[in-house]
Kinemage of the C-alpha trace (Angstrom):
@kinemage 1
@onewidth
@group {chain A} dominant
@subgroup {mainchain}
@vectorlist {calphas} color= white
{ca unk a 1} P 10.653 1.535 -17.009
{ca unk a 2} L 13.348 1.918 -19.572
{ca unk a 3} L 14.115 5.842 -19.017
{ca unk a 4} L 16.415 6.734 -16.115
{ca unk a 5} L 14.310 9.080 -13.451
{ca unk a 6} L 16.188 13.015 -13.335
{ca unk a 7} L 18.200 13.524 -10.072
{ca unk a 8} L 14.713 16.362 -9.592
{ca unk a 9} L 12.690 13.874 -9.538
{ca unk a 10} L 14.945 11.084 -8.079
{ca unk a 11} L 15.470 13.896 -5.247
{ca unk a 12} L 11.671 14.397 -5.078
{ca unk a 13} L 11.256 10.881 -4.150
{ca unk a 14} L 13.731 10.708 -1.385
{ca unk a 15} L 12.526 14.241 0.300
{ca unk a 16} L 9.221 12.793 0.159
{ca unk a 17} L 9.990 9.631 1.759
{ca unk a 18} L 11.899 11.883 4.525
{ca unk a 19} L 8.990 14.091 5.320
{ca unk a 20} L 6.242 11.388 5.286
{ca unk a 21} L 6.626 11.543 9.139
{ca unk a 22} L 6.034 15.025 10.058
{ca unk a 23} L 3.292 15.451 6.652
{ca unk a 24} L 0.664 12.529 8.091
{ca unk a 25} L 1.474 12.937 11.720
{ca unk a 26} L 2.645 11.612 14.957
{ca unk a 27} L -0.821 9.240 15.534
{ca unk a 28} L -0.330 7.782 11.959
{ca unk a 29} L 2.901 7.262 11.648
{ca unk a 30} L 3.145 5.990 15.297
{ca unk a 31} L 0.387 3.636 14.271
{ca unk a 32} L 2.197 2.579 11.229
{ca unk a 33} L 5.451 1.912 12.802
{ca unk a 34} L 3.715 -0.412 15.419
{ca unk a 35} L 1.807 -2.679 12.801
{ca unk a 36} L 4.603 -2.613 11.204
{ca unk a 37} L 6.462 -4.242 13.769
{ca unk a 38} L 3.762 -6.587 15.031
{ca unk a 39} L 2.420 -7.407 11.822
{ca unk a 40} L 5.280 -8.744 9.490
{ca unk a 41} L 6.235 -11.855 9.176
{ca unk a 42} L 3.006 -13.096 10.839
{ca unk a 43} L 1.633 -16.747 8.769
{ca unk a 44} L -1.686 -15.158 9.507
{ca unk a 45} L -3.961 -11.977 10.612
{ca unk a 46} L -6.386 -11.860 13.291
{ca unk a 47} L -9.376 -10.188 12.844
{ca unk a 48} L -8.023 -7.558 15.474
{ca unk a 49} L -4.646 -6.894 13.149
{ca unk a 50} L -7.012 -6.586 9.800
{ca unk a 51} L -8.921 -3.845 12.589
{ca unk a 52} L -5.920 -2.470 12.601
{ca unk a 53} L -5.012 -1.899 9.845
{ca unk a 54} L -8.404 -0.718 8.931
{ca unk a 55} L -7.574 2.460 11.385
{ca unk a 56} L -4.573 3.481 9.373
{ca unk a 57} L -5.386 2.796 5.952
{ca unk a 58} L -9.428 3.955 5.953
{ca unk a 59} L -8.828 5.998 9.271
{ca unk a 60} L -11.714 3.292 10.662
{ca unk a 61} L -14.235 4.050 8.093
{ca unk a 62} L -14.541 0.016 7.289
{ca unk a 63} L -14.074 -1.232 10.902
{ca unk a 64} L -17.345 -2.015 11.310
{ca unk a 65} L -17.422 -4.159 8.680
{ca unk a 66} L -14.411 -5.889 9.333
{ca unk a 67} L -15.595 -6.745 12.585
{ca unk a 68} L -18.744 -8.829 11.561
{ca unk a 69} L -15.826 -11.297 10.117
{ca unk a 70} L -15.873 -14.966 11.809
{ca unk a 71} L -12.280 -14.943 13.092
{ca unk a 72} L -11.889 -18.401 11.494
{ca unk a 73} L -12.017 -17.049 8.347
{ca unk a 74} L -10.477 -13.896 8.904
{ca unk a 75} L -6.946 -16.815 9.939
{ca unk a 76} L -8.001 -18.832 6.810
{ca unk a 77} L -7.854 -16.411 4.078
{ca unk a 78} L -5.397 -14.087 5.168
{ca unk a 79} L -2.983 -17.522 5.857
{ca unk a 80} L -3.708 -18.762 2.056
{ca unk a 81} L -3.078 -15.467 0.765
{ca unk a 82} L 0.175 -14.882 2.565
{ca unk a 83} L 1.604 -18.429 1.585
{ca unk a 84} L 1.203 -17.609 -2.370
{ca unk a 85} L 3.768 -15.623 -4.394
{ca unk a 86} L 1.648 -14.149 -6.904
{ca unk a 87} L 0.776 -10.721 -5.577
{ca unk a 88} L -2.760 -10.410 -8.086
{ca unk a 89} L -3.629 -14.084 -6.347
{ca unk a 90} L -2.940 -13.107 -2.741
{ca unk a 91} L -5.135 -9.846 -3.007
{ca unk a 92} L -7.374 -11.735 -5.262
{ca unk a 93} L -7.851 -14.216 -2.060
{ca unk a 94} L -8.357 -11.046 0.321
{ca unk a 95} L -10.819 -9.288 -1.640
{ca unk a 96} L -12.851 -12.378 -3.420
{ca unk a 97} L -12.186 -14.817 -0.927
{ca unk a 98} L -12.654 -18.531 -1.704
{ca unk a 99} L -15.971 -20.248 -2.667
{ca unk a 100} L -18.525 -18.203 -1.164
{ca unk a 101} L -16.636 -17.242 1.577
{ca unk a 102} L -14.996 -13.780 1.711
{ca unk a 103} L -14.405 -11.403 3.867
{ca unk a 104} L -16.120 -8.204 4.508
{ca unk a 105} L -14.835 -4.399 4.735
{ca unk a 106} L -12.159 -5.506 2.286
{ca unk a 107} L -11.407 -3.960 -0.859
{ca unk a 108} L -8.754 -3.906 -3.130
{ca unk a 109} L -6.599 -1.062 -1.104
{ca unk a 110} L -7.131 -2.244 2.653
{ca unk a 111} L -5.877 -5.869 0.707
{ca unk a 112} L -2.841 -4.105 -0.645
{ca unk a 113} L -2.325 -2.818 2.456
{ca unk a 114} L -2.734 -5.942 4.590
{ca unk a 115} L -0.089 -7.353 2.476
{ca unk a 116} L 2.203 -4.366 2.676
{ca unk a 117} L 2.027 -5.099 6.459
{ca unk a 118} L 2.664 -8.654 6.508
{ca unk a 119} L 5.165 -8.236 3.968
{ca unk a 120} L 6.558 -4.723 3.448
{ca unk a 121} L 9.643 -6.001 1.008
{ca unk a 122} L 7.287 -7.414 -1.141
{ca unk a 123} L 4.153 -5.628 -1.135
{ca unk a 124} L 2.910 -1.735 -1.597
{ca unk a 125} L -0.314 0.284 -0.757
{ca unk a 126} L -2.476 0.752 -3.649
{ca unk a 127} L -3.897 4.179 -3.429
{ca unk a 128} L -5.540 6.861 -5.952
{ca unk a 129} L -3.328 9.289 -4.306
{ca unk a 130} L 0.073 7.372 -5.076
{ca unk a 131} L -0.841 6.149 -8.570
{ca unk a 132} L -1.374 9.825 -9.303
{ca unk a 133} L 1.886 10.507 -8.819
{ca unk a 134} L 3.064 7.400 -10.593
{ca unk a 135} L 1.037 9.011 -13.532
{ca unk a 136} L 2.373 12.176 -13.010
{ca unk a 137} L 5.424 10.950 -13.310
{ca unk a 138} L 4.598 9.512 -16.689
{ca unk a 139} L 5.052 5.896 -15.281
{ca unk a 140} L 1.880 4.609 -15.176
{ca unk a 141} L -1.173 4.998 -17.430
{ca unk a 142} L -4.398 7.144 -15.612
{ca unk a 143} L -6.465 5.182 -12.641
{ca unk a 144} L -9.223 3.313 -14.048
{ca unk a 145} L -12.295 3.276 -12.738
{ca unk a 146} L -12.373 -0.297 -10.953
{ca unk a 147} L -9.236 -1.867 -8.914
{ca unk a 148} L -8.583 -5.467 -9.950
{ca unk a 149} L -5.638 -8.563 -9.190
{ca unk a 150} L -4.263 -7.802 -12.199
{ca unk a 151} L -4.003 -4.020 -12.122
{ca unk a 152} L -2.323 -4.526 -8.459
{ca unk a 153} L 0.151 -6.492 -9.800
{ca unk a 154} L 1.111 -4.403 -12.531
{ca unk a 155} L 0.990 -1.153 -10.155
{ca unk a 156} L 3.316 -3.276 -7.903
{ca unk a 157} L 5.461 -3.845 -10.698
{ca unk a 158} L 6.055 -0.167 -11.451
{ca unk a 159} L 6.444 0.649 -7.659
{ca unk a 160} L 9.455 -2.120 -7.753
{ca unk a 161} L 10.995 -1.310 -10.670
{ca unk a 162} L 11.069 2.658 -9.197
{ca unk a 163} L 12.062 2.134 -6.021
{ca unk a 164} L 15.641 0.344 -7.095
{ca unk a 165} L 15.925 2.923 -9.923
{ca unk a 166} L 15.299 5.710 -6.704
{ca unk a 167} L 17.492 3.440 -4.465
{ca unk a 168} L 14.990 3.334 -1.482
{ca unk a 169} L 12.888 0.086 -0.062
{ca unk a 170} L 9.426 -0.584 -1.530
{ca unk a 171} L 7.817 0.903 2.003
{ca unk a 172} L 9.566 4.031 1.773
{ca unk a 173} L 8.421 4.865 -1.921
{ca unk a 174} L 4.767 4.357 -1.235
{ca unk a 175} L 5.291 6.883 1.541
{ca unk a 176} L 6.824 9.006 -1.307
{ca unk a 177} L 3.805 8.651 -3.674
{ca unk a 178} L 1.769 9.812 -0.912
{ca unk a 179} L 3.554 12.498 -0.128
{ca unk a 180} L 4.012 13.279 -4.169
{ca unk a 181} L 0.215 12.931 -4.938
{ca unk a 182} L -0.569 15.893 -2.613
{ca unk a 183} L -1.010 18.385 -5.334
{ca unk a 184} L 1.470 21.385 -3.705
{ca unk a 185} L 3.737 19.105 -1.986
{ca unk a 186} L 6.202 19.189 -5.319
{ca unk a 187} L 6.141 22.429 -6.008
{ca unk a 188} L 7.330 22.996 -2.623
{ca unk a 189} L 10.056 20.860 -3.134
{ca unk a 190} L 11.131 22.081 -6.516
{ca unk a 191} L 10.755 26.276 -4.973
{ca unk a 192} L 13.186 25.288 -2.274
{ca unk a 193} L 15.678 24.227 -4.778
């Protein structure tokens, strides 16, 4: 991103990333506060902590799913995919898996966000709902129709590029997109100024 945000929208993200608490809800943010302080850091997932996270990112749609995973592999992958830099090859590893062996009830955003909560300095959420805003905001080209290694890395490129032109962590922004990709929720913001 070569252009410098406005202070509106600069502001916009920082309200946003203020109000995520009260706008998803004690449970969820509870929830997300407590993963977050389990989960990062960790060389590896269980297949209880990719359960988990399955509760806060797909509100348990894909638990069952996840847990028909052999634990085994469930340590394996998630240990490989932690230990690489390259944030398309560790979600590539989460959502592919390795030879024949993958895991199920994992697509590309309960990846992103199992990496988000083993690493949340490094990694972001992808979600429709926050790359909406990121288009929105003219920084990112429309959602395609498929999710993909590359397209994560590139969406996690423009979330950490924005974030130190915004001046908040990488966690707090993708709270902000989520917040922003509500469709009245900056409106709001810009009627109160």
């Amino acid at each position: 991103m070569t252009r410098s945000l406005s202070k509106v929208v600069r502001g916009a993200l920082q309200a946003a990333a203020r109000a995520y608490p009260q706008e998803v809800g004690g449970k969820h943010w509870d929830l997300e506060r407590r993963l977050l302080a389990r989960l990062s850091g960790k060389l590896y997932f269980t297949k209880h902590d990719l359960v988990e996270v399955a509760k806060w990112k797909t509100q348990g749609r894909t638990v069952p799913r996840l847990k028909t995973n052999d634990e085994g592999l469930v340590r394996d992958l998630t240990r490989i995919s932690f230990a690489t830099a390259d944030p398309a090859l560790a979600i590539q590893t989460l959502v592919e898996g390795i030879d024949e062996d993958r895991l199920r009830g994992v697509q590309y955003p309960t990846a992103s966000a199992i990496l988000m909560f083993h690493k949340p300095t490094r990694h972001t959420v992808l979600d429709p709902r926050a790359w909406g805003a990121l288009h929105n905001l003219g920084l990112i080209g429309a959602k395609p129709e498929d999710w993909s290694p590359a397209l994560y890395a590139r969406y996690l490129a423009c979330c950490r590029t924005l974030a130190l032109d915004v001046h908040v962590n990488l966690r707090n922004l993708d709270r902000a997109l989520w917040i922003l990709g509500e469709s009245d929720w900056l409106l709001r913001f810009l009627m109160r100024l």
